[in-house]
C-alpha positions as CSV (number, residue, x, y, z in Angstrom):
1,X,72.7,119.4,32.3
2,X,73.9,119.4,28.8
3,X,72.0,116.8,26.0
4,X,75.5,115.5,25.8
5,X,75.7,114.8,29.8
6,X,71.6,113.8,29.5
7,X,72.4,111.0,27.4
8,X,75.7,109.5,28.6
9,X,73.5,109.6,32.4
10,X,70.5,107.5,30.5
11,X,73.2,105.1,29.3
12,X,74.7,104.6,32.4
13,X,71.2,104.3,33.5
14,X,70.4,101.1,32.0
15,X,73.9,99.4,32.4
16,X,73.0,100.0,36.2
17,X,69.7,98.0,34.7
18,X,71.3,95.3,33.6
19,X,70.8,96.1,29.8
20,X,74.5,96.1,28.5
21,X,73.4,95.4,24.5
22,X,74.5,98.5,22.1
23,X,71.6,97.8,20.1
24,X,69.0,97.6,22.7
25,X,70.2,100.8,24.5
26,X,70.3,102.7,21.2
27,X,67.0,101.8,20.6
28,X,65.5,102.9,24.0
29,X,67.4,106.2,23.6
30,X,66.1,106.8,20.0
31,X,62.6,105.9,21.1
32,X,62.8,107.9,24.6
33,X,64.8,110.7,23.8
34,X,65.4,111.4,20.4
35,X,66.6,110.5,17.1
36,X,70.0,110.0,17.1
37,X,73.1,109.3,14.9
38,X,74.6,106.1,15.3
39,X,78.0,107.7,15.2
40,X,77.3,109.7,18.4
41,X,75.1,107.3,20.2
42,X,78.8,105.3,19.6
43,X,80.6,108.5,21.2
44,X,78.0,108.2,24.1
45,X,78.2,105.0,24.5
46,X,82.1,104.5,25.2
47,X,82.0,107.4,27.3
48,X,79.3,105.8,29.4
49,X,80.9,102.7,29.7
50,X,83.7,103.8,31.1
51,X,82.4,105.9,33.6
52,X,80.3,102.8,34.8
53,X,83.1,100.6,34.6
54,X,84.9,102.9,37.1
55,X,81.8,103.3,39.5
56,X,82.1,99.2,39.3
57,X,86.3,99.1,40.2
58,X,85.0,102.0,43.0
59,X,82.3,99.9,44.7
60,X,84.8,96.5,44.1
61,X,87.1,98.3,46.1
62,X,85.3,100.0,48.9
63,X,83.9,95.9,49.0
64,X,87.5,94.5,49.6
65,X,88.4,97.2,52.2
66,X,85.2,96.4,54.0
67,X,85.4,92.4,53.4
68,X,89.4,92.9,54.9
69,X,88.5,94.7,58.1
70,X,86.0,92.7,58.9
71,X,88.4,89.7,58.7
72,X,91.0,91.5,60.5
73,X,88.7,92.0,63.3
74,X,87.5,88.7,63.4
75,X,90.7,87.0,63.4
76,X,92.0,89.6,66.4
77,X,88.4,88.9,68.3
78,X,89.1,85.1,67.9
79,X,92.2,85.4,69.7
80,X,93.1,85.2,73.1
81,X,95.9,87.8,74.9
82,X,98.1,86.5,77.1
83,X,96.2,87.8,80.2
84,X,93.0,86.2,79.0
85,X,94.8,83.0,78.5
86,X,96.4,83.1,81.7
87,X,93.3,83.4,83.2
88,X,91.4,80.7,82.0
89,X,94.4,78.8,82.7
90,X,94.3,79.9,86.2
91,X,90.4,78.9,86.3
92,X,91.0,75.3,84.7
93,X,94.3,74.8,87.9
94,X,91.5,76.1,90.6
95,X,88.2,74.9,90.1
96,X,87.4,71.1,91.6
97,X,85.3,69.9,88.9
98,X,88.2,69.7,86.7
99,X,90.1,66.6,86.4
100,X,93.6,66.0,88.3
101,X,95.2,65.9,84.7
102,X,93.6,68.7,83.3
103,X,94.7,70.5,86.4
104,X,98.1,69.4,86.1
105,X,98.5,70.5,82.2
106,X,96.8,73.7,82.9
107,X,99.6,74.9,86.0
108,X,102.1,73.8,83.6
109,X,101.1,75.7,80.5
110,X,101.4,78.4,83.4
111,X,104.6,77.8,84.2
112,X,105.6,77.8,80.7
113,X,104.1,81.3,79.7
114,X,105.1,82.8,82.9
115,X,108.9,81.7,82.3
116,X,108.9,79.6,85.8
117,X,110.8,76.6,84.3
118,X,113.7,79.0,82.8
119,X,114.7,79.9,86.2
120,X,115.9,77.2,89.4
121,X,115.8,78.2,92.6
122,X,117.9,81.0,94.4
123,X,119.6,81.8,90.7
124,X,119.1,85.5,89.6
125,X,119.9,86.0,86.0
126,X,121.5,89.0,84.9
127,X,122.1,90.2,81.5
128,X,125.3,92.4,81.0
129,X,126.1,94.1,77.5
130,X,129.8,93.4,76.3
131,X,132.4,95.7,76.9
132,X,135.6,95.8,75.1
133,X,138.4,97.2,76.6
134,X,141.7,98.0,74.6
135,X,144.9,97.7,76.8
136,X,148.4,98.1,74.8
137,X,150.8,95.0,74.8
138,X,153.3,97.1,75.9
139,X,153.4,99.7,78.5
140,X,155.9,102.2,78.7
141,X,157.2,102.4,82.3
């Protein structure tokens, strides 16, 4: 590793630290490492600002991405399919310690997802797609 790259790595080292003053770094480096010119302490300095300022945006990042698919997953946990709802549904309608009304409501929120009311009885509902047919006015005979 280079003095150059030995220095910018120390800064970086305390902003990870928590000591973001220009003066108090520069002293710790002149004290631990070496005399240095304040001109390229100044050099190191941006240099290792910026590279910590990116490792922040990095770890902000890889936060969100985690923080979202957790809340994706939750929110899909949290809700019921169809078949799961149509289940408890089912359990509600059949078991006798639930209350005539509760049994009611329950076989018709049934009815309602399984479509029952949308059809009466002996009707079969077919679905054609439209045809167009183009027949002249006036046929030749």
């Amino acid at each position: 590793m280079s003095k150059q790259e030995k220095y910018i790595t120390f800064i970086v080292d305390e902003l990870r630290k928590g000591s973001v003053s220009h003066k108090e770094v520069f002293a710790l480096i002149c004290r631990n490492l070496r005399q240095m010119s304040k001109r390229s302490f100044d050099k190191y300095w941006k240099i290792a600002n910026e590279r910590y300022t990116d490792e922040l945006q990095a770890i902000q990042k890889q936060k969100t991405a985690i923080h979202t698919e957790i809340e994706l997953s939750t929110t899909t946990a949290n809700v019921l399919t169809k078949v799961q709802a149509k289940e408890i549904l089912s359990q509600i309608a059949k078991k006798e310690q639930s209350k005539p009304n509760e049994k009611i409501q329950a076989i018709k929120t049934l009815a309602d997802l399984e479509g029952w009311n949308d059809l009466k009885d002996g009707t079969t509902i077919i679905t054609v797609n439209p045809v167009t047919i183009d027949i002249p006015e006036d046929i030749p005979d």
